[in-house]
C-alpha positions as CSV (number, residue, x, y, z in Angstrom):
1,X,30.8,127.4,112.9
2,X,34.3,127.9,112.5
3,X,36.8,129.3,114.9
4,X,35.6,132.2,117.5
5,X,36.5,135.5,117.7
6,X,37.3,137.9,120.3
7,X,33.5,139.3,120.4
8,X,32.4,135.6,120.5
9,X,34.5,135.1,123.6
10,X,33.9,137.7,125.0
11,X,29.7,136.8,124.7
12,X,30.6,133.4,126.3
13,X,32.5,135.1,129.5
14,X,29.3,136.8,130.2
15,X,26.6,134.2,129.7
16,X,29.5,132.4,132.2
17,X,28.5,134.9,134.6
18,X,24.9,135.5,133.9
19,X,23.1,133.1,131.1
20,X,20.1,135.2,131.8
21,X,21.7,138.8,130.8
22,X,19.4,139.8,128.6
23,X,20.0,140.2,125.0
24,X,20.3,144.0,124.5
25,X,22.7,144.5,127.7
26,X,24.9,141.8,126.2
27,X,25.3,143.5,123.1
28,X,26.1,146.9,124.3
29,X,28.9,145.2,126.6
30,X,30.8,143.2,123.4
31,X,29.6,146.3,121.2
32,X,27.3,144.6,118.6
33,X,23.7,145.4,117.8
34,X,21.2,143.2,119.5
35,X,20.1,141.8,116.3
36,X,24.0,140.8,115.6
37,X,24.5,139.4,119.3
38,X,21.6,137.2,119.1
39,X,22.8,135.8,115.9
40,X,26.2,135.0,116.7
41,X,24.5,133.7,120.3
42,X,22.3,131.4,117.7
43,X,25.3,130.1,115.7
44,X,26.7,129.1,118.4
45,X,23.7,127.2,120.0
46,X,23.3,125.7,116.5
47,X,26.8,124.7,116.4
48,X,27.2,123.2,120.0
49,X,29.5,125.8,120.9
50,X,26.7,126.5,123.8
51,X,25.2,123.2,124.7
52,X,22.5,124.5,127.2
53,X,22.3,126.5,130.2
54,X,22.3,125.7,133.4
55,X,21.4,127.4,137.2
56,X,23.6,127.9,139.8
57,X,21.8,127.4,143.7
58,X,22.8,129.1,146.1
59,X,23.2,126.3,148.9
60,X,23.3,128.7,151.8
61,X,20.2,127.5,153.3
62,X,20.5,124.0,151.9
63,X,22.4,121.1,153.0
64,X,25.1,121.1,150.4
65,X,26.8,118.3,149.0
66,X,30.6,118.3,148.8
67,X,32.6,117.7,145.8
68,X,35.0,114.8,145.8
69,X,37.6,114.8,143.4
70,X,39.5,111.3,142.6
71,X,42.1,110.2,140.6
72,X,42.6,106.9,139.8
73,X,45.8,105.0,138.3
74,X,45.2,101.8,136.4
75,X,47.6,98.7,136.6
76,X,48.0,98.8,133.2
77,X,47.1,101.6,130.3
78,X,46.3,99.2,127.7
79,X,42.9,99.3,125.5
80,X,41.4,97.2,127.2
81,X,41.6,98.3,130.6
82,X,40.5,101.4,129.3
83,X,37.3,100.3,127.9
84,X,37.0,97.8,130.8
85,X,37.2,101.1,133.3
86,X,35.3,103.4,130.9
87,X,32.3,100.9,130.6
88,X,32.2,99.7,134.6
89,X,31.9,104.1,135.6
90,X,29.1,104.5,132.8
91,X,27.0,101.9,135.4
92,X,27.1,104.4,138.5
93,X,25.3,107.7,139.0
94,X,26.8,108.3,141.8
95,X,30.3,109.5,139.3
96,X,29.3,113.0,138.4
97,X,31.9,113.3,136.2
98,X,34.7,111.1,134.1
99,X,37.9,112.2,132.4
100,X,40.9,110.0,131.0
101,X,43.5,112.7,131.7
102,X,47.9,112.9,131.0
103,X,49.9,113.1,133.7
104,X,50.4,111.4,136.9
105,X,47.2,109.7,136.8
106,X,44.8,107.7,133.9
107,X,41.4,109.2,135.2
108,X,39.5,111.9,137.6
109,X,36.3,111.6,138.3
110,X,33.7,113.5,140.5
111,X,31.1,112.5,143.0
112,X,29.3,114.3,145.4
113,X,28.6,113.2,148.8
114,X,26.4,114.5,151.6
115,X,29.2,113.6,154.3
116,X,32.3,111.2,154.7
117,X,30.2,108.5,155.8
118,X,28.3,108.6,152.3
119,X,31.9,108.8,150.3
120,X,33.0,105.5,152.8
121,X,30.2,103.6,151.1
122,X,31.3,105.0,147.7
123,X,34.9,104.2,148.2
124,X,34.2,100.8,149.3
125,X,31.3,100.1,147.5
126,X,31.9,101.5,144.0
127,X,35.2,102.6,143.2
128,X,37.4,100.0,145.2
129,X,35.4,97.3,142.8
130,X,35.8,99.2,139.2
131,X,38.0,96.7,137.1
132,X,41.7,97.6,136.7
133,X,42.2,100.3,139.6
134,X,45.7,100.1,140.9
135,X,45.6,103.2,142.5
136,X,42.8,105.8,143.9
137,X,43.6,109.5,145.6
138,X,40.6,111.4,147.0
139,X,40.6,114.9,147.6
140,X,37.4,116.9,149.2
141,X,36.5,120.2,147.8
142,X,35.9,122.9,150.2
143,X,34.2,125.6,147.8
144,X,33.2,125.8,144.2
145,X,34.8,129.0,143.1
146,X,32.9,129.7,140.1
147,X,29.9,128.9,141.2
148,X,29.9,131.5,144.4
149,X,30.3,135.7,143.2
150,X,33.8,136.9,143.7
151,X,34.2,138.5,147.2
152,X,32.4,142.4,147.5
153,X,29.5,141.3,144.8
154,X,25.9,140.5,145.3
155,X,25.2,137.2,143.4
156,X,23.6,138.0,139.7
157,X,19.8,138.7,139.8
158,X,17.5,138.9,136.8
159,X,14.4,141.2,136.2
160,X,12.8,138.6,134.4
């Protein structure tokens, strides 16, 4: 698939808000048939454009975890304390999430904990020992934005 246009964008906003719209109701809000939508919703499953879908729970009534962001600053940004790092995170489930990032710091990871105590054992347990780390700076999320509906709005049913 080559580059995407304005109608494709605008078909991945709303599967952002709703990956269960149906079909038809998608196409009337980017102004395509349904035939047309589905196929440029195919090309870009086929293309890895859109690489699944996923559900969002609603963790009202469930103990929730919490997000923990954390930077981390190496000693040194050579190659191989980059692979050392990279290859020591692949080894715990606990890190959600891995990026090698610009800026002020080398990498930013995500765990999710059920309570500080949990991110103690973490800290000292996990990321305190990764190879390299000079530097680590936690920061605990209060609320997923995206994942919650914007303020006013019921959170997005399906008939199906």
């Amino acid at each position: 698939m080559t580059a995407l246009d304005a109608i494709d964008r605008n078909i991945l906003r709303l599967l952002r808000l709703n990956a269960r719209m149906p079909n038809a109701q998608i196409a009337e809000e980017v102004g395509l048939s349904a035939s047309a939508c589905l196929r440029r919703i195919k090309l870009m499953e086929q293309s890895g454009v859109i690489r699944g879908y996923t559900t969002i729970i609603d963790t009202t009534n469930l103990p929730s975890p919490i997000a923990v962001i954390i930077d981390i600053v190496l000693e040194r940004q050579t190659e191989d304390f980059f692979d050392r790092f990279e290859i020591a995170v692949r080894r715990y489930p606990e890190i959600r999430e891995c990026y090698l990032m610009t800026g002020g710091y080398d990498y930013q990871l995500r765990v999710d904990v059920e309570n500080a105590g949990d991110f103690e054992r973490i800290h000292r347990d996990i990321l305190s020992a990764l190879p390299g780390v000079s530097r680590i700076h936690s920061s605990f999320s209060i609320r997923n934005v995206l994942a919650t509906p914007p303020p006013g709005r019921r959170a997005f049913t399906s008939s199906t």
